[in-house]
C-alpha positions in Angstrom: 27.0 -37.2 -27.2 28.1 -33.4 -27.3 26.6 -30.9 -29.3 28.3 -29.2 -32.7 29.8 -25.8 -31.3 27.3 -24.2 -33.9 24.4 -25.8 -31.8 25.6 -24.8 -28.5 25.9 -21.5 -29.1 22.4 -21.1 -30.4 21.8 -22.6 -27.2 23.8 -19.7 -25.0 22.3 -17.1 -27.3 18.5 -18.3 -26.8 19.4 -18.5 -22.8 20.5 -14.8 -23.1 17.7 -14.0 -25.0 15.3 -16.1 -22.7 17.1 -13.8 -19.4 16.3 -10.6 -21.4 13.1 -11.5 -22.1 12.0 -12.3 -18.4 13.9 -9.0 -17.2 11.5 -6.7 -19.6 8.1 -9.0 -19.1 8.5 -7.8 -15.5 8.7 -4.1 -16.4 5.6 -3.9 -18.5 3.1 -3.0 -16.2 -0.3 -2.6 -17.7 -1.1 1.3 -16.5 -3.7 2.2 -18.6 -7.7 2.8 -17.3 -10.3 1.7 -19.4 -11.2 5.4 -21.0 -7.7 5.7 -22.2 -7.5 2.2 -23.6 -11.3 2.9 -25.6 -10.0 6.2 -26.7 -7.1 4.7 -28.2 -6.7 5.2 -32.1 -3.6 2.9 -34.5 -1.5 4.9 -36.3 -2.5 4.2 -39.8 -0.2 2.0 -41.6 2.5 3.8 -43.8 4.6 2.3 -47.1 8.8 1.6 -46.3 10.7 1.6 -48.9 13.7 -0.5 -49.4 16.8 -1.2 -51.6 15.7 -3.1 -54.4 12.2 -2.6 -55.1 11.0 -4.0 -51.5 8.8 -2.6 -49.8 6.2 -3.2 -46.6 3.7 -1.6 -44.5 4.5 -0.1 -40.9 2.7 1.2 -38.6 5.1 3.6 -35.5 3.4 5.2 -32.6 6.4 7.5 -32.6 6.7 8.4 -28.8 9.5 8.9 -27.5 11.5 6.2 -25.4 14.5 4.3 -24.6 12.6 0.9 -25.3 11.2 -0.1 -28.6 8.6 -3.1 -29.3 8.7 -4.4 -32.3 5.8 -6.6 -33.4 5.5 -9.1 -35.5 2.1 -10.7 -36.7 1.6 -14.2 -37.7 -0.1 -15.9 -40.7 -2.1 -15.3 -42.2 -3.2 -12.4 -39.9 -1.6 -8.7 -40.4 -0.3 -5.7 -38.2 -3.9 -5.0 -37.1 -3.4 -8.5 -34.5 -1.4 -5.6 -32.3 -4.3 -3.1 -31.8 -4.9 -3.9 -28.3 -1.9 -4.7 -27.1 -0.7 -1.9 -28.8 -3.1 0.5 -26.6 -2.1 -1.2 -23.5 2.1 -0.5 -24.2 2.0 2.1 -26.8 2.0 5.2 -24.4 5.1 4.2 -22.2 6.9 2.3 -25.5 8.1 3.4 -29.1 5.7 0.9 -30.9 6.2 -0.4 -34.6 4.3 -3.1 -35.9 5.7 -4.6 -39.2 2.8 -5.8 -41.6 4.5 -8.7 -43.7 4.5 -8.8 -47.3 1.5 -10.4 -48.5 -0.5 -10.2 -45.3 -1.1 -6.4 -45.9 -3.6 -7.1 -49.2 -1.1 -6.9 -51.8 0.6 -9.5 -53.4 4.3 -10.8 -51.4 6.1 -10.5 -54.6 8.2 -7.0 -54.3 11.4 -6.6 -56.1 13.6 -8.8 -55.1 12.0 -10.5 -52.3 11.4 -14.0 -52.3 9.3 -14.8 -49.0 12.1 -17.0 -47.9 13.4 -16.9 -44.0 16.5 -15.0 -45.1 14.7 -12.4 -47.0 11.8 -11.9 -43.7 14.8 -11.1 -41.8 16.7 -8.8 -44.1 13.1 -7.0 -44.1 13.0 -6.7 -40.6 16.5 -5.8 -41.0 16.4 -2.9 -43.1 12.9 -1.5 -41.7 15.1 -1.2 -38.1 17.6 0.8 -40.2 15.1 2.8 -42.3 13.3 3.8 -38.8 16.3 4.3 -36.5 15.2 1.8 -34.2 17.4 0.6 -31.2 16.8 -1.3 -28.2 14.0 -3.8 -29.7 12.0 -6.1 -27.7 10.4 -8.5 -30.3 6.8 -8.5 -29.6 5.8 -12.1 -31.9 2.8 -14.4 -32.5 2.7 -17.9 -34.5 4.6 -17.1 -37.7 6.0 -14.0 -36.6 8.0 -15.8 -33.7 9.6 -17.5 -36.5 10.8 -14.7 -38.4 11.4 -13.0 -34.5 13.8 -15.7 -33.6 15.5 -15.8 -37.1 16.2 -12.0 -36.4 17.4 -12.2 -32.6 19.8 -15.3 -33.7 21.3 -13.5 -36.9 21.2 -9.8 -34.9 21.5 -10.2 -31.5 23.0 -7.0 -30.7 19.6 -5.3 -31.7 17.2 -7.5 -29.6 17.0 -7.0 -25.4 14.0 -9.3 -25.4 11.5 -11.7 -27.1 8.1 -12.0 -26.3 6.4 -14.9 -27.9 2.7 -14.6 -27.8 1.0 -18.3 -28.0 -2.3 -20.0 -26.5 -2.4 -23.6 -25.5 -3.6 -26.0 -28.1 -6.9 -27.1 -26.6 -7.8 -22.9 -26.0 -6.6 -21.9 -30.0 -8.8 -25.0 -31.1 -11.9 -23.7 -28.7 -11.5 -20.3 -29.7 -11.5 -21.1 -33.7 -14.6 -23.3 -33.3 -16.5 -20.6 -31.3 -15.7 -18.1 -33.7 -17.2 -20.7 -36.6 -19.6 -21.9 -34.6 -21.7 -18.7 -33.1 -22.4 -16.9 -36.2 -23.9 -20.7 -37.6 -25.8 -20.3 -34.2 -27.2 -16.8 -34.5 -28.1 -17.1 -38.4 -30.2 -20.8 -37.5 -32.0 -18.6 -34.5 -32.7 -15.8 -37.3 -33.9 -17.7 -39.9 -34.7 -21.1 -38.6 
């Protein structure tokens, strides 16, 4: 059967995304020593305001560059997810790392936003327009890839590349249980 013309160009869009993507992966290389990466410190999180009593939490490395990554954390983690990464990239990139409403401590109800798909990606929307960004490469994990690909579909002038950040199932599941399982460890060996 063929495809609705709606469906295949989704498809031609993702592929150009995908080619995009693959181009940029290869020019991140990791240049940082281990002092500089210790000795790096997050810009603190700052309040955006937008039309209609929305609002969010950003935090922007502000360096000047060409590129800009623009990360998106998942559920029901926040901005902080980033830090790392952040130190590894954020000296040769313009980083901004979007904490979503209601992952940032305070409640998701703003104004007029609803939490729905089409409101994350108005957000997103306006906070590139607020900040001036250009040239994003969508840095996503879990949740975030969601609202990622929502905005690379609906703005694809804006987006060079999408990096979606995932583990294999059986390593998220190990990784989970470790982090239950070792403190239930080291509290048994304290107190028997």
């Amino acid at each position: 059967g063929s495809r609705p013309p709606h469906g295949r160009k989704k498809q031609q869009q993702g592929k150009e995304i995908a080619k995009i993507t693959h181009r940029n992966l290869a020019a991140f290389n990791l240049t940082l020593s281990n002092k500089e990466r210790k000795s790096f410190k997050r810009p603190p999180l700052f309040r955006v305001d937008l039309p209609e009593g929305v609002y969010c939490y950003v935090s922007d490395n502000q360096v000047e560059s060409p590129q800009t990554i623009l990360a998106i954390h998942g559920l029901p983690r926040s901005s902080n997810e980033w830090a790392s990464l952040q130190g590894e990239l954020g000296g040769k990139y313009r980083w901004v790392s979007v904490s979503l409403p209601g992952a940032d401590g305070e409640d998701e109800r703003r104004g007029s936003f609803s939490g729905s798909a089409e409101d994350l990606t108005q957000l997103i929307l306006q906070v590139v327009s607020k900040l001036k960004l250009s040239r994003l490469t969508l840095c996503c994990h879990s949740f975030g890839s969601i609202v990622g690909r929502n905005f690379a579909h609906a703005f694809p002038a804006l987006v060079e590349g999408f990096i979606n950040l995932r583990l294999r199932p059986w390593l998220r599941r190990l990784i989970t249980r470790l982090i239950a399982i070792i403190p239930a460890v080291i509290v048994i060996m304290i107190y028997g």
